[in-house]
N, C-alpha and C positions, 0 to 999 in steps of 0.2 A: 263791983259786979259787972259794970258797961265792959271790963277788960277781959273778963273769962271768955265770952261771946265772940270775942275779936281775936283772941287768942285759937282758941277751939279752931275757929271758921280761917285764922293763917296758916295751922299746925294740918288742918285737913287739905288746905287748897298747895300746900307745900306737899303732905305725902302723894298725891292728886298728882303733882308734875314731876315728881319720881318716877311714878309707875306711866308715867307718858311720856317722859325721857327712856324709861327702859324698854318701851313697847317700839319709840321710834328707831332703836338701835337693831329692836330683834328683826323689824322690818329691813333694814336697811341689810342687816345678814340673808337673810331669808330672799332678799329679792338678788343678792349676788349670788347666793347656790344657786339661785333658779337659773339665772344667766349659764354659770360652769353645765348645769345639764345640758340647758340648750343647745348649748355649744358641745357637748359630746354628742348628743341626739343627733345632732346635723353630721357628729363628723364618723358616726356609726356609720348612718345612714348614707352616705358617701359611701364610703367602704365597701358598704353593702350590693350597693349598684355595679362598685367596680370588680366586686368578687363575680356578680353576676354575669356580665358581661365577660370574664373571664372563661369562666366555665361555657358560656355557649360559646365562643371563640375554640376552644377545646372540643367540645361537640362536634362545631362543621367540622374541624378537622379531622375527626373520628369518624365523621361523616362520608368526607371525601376517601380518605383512605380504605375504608370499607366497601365504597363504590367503585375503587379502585379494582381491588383485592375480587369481587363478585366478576370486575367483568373477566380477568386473568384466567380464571376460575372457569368462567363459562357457565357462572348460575344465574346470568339472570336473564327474565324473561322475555320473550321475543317483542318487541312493538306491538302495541295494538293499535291497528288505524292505517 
């Protein structure tokens, strides 16, 4: 009888470090996807500043050229001041 008790309480404390073996693994996956997002997040988000910057780059120049193009033109308007 002393041996059921001892048995029981090795068979539970064994399935116990199973499911804490496989929970350390899932973490260890789970915290390298997070890393790979990170690391797209950041390099999105780069991208995105430089796409930004692009296009106002593209702007002044559509800018200038049109400031160009009004004075040729003769449409724009006189100084004030």
């Amino acid at each position: 009888m002393p041996d059921e008790p001892e048995n029981f309480v090795l068979a539970f404390l064994r399935r116990l470090d199973t499911k804490i073996d496989d929970l350390r693994a899932d973490t260890v996956e789970l915290k390298q996807r997070m890393t790979t997002l990170e690391v797209q997040i950041a390099s999105l988000s780069a991208s995105e500043g430089s796409h930004y910057a692009q296009v106002m780059l593209r702007l002044d120049r559509h800018e200038t050229r049109l400031d160009r193009i009004e004075r040729r033109l003769d449409l724009i308007d006189a100084p004030v001041g």
